[in-house]
FIVEX-221928 format. One record per residue (C-alpha): x negated, y negated, z negated. Coordinates in steps of 0.05 Angstrom, whole numbers, plus 5000, padded with zeros to 4 digits. Example, Ala and Ser with C-alpha at 12.3 -4.5 7.8 and 13.67 -1.06 7.14 Angstrom:
2
475450904844/472750214857/
end
This chain:
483
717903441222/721203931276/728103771260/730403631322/727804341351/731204641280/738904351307/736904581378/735505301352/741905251316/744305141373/741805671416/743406201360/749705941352/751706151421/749306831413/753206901342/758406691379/758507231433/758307701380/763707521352/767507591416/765108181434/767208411351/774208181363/774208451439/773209111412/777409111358/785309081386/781909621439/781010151384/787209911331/791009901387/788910551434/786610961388/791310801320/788910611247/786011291224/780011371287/778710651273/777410851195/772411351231/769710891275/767810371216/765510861159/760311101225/757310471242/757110271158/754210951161/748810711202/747410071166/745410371107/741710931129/737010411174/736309991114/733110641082/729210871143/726010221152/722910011084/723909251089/718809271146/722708821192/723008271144/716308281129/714008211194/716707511185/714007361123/707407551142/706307511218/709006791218/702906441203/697706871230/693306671281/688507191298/692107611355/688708361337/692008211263/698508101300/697608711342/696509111286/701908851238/707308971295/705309751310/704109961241/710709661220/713110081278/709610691273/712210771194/718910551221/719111061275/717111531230/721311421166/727111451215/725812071250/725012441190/732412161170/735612341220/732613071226/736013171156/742812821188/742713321246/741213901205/747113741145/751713471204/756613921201/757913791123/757313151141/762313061194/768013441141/766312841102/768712351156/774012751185/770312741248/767113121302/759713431288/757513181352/759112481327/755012501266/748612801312/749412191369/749811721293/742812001285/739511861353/742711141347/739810961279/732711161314/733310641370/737210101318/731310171271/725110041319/730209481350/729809181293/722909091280/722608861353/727708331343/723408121280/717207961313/721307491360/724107111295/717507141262/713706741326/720806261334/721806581401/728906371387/731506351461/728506991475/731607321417/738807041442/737207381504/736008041482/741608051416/746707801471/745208321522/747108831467/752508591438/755708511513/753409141536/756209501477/762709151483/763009271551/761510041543/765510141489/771909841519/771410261587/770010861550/776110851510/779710601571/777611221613/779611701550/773111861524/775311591456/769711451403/764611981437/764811581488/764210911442/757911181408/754811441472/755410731495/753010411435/746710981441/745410781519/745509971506/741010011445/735410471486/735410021542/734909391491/729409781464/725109861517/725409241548/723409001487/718809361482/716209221544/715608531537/712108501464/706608941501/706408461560/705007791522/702008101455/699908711471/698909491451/693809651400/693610321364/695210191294/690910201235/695510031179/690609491156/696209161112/700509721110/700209731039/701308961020/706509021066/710509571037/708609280976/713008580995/718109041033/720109590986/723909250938/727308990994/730809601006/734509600933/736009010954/738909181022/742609810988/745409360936/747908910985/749909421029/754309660975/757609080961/759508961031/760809631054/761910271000/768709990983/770310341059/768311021029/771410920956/778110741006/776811361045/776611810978/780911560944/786611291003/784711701054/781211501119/788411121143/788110631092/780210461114/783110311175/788209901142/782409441108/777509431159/780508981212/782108391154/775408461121/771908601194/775607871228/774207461166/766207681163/765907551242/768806851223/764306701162/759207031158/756806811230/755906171210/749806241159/747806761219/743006261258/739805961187/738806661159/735106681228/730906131230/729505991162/724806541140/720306451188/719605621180/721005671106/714706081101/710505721145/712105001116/711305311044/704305601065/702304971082/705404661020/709904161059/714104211003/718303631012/719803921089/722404631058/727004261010/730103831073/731204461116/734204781051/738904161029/741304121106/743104821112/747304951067/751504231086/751904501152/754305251140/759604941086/762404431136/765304951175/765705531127/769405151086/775404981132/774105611169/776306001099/782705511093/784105681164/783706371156/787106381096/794506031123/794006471200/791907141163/798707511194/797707131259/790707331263/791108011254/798408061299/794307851353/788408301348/791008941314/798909081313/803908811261/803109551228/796209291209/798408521204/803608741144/798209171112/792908741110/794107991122/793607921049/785408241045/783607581085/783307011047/780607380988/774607651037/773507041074/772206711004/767407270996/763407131057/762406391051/759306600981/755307111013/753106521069/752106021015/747406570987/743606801044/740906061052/739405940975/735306610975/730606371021/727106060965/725406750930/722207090996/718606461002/715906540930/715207280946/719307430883/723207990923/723708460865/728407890827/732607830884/733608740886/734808600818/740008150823/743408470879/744109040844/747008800788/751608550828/752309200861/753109580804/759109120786/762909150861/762510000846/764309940770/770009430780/771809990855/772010580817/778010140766/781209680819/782110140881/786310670852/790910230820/790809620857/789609950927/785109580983/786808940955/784009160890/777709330946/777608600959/778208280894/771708700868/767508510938/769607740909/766607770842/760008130864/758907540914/761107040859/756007360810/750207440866/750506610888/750906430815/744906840796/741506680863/742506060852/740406000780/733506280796/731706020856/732305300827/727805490774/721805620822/723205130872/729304550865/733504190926/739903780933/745404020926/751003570965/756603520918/760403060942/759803251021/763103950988/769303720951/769403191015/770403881054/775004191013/780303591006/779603521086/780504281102/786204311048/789603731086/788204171146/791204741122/797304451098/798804171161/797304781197/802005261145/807604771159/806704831232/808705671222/805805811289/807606481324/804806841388/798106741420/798906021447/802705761384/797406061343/790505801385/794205071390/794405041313/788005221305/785304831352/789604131315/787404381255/780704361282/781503631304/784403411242/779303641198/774203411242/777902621242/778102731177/770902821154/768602251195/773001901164/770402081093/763901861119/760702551108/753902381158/749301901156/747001521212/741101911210/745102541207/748702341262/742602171305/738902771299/745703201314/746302871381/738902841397/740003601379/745703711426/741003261487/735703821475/740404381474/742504191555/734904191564/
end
């Protein structure tokens, strides 16, 4: 079994999580700090704005790509699934945005923002929804390295973009015009290479239907996780106003870049090797890759939520300014709880879109959905943005219980107990050690993590977490990963 090629690809996608979240947390103190709390509010119900709407506008084509693509052999099927995914996309999302342009202006009252704004928002969710059927087919065929590539380029050139347009007092035009140029020249280099080494075929929609058919109820599910993660910003917004969006954003934004990163490269790579191992009823493999997973993303989620939990007013003094540190330090223990359920979740769901039981996972998200708005509607005008968090914590609680419930029914896997309260008592050691410390400043701050980071790692050795076997195959990983 591949399993040394599975820790390389962690690896590889590891590093390009990684420079996302640098280039997240670049970009952040530039606007908090430049452009104040209420144009960041802006800035973050925009891009939310777009993540829904390409949800919509693609119709769980993306994903299915993967599902379906990842096993196939015969090259015109391959052509043809590719530019009939793309071809609906393209035209799902042109169609959106027409209607975005044309209501813009009621639209843009909405945000508080300029109408231009809202009409670059619609060229941008164009581009973002073909790129992502592009960076599909790259996940669906394990072209892992060349995926890095091209997600990397983005992230850096939108970082980079974004920063010197603010810098040269272009403000957020200027930030979405950059975000608009990266993304079309991501696109067509993309492009241009899936032509090169698969090539162009007019499409004929052959599966079209079976496809939309697996991909639909996708989209429930995407809204209704979409809503969990990200309406609370517009509940805030109408109920706050747009400063105190700005307020939670930076809290819930730092402790998602520093969670939810971490099931990043298995919510990558498993779909794609899931499927194919299940296909070929290697059942026993599929139940490895799933049992090792989820160890892996908890043995640094885990301490990674103490962590952030004891440095929350640290954190956010560094990246933002104390007016947002004293707003919000408290929003990020209670969200970085959320997102390790929401990781936990991500892996454990694998096993419905392997069992192509897509419509139970929409239904469960929504649930769950329907709960985070209920529970927003109560909490936020009374409790305020941490009311905001507390909700976004019981829908992920509810989703990884229910997940979790059901997928064991169709297909079972270990579950490592005692690795995770292993974990826990090491990163609570950590964290104790690390609250007594009270760093403050920059240096203080990065030499406590980085102790804390050495303690809990002594410390889980020593609680003989691995396996020799474990052991081997991380370092035979790490050989391969120089290679």
């Amino acid at each position: 079994m591949p399993y040394k090629k599975f820790i390389k690809d962690i690896g590889i996608l590891g590093i390009s999580q990684i420079i996302s979240v640098i280039s997240g947390i670049v970009t952040l103190p530039v606007i908090t700090k430049l452009l104040g709390a209420e144009n960041y509010g802006i800035w973050t119900q925009l891009l939310i704005t777009t993540s829904i709407i390409s949800i919509i506008a693609t119709f769980g084509l993306p994903y299915t790509v993967i599902r379906f693509l990842a096993g196939e052999k015969e090259n015109k099927a391959i052509q043809d699934g590719i530019w009939s995914v793309a071809a609906v996309t393209l035209s799902a999302s042109l169609i959106i945005s027409l209607l975005l342009i044309i209501l813009s202006g009621t639209i843009s009252k909405f945000f508080n923002c300029a109408q231009i704004f809202i009409i670059i928002l619609s060229f941008i969710i164009i581009v973002d929804c073909l790129n992502q059927v592009f960076f599909n087919v790259f996940r669906a065929f394990q072209q892992n390295a060349r995926f890095c590539f091209f997600f990397s380029s983005q992230e850096l050139g939108e970082t980079i973009l974004v920063i010197l347009a603010i810098y040269l007092g272009y403000g957020l035009l200027g930030a979405l015009l950059g975000f608009l140029i990266i993304r079309i020249i991501i696109f067509l280099l993309m492009g241009g290479y899936i032509i090169k080494n698969i090539g162009f075929k007019m499409p004929q929609f052959l599966r079209t239907k079976e496809y939309l058919s697996f991909g639909l109820p996708t989209i429930l599910d995407g809204i209704a996780t979409w809503t969990i993660q990200s309406s609370d910003r517009y509940l805030i917004g109408l109920f706050l106003g747009t400063l105190f969006v700005g307020y939670y954003s930076p809290p819930y934004s730092i402790s998602t870049f520093a969670i939810s990163f971490l099931a990043a490269p298995f919510s990558f790579l498993l779909p794609a090797i899931l499927s194919k191992s299940y296909d070929e009823n290697k059942i026993d493999e599929v139940k490895t890759y799933l049992k090792y997973s989820l160890k892996y993303f908890l043995m640094i989620a885990v301490p990674s939520v103490f962590g952030l939990s004891v440095l929350s007013k640290q954190i956010l003094t560094l990246f933002t300014t104390s007016e947002f540190a004293e707003a919000g330090y408290f929003i990020m223990p209670i969200v970085a709880l959320s997102m390790l359920a929401m990781g936990a979740t991500a892996i454990i769901s694998q096993v419905i879109g392997i069992v192509k039981k897509t419509k139970i996972a929409a239904t469960i998200t929504i649930i769950a959905a329907c709960i985070n708005l209920g529970f927003n509607f109560i909490l936020i005008p009374k409790f305020g943005i941490v009311g905001a968090a507390i909700t976004t914590l019981f829908a992920f609680i509810f989703l990884l219980l229910s997940t979790w419930v059901y997928s064991l029914k169709h297909l079972k896997f270990e579950i490592v107990w005692q690795f995770i309260f292993k974990s826990i008592f090491a990163s609570s050691l950590m964290a104790s050690f690390v609250f007594w410390l009270k760093p403050v400043g920059f240096s203080k701050t990065m030499i406590a993590i980085a102790l804390g980071v050495i303690i809990y790692g002594i410390l889980i050795v020593l609680l003989k977490s691995f396996n020799k076997r474990e052991l081997q195959l991380f370092k035979d990983g790490l050989k391969n990963l120089r290679h």
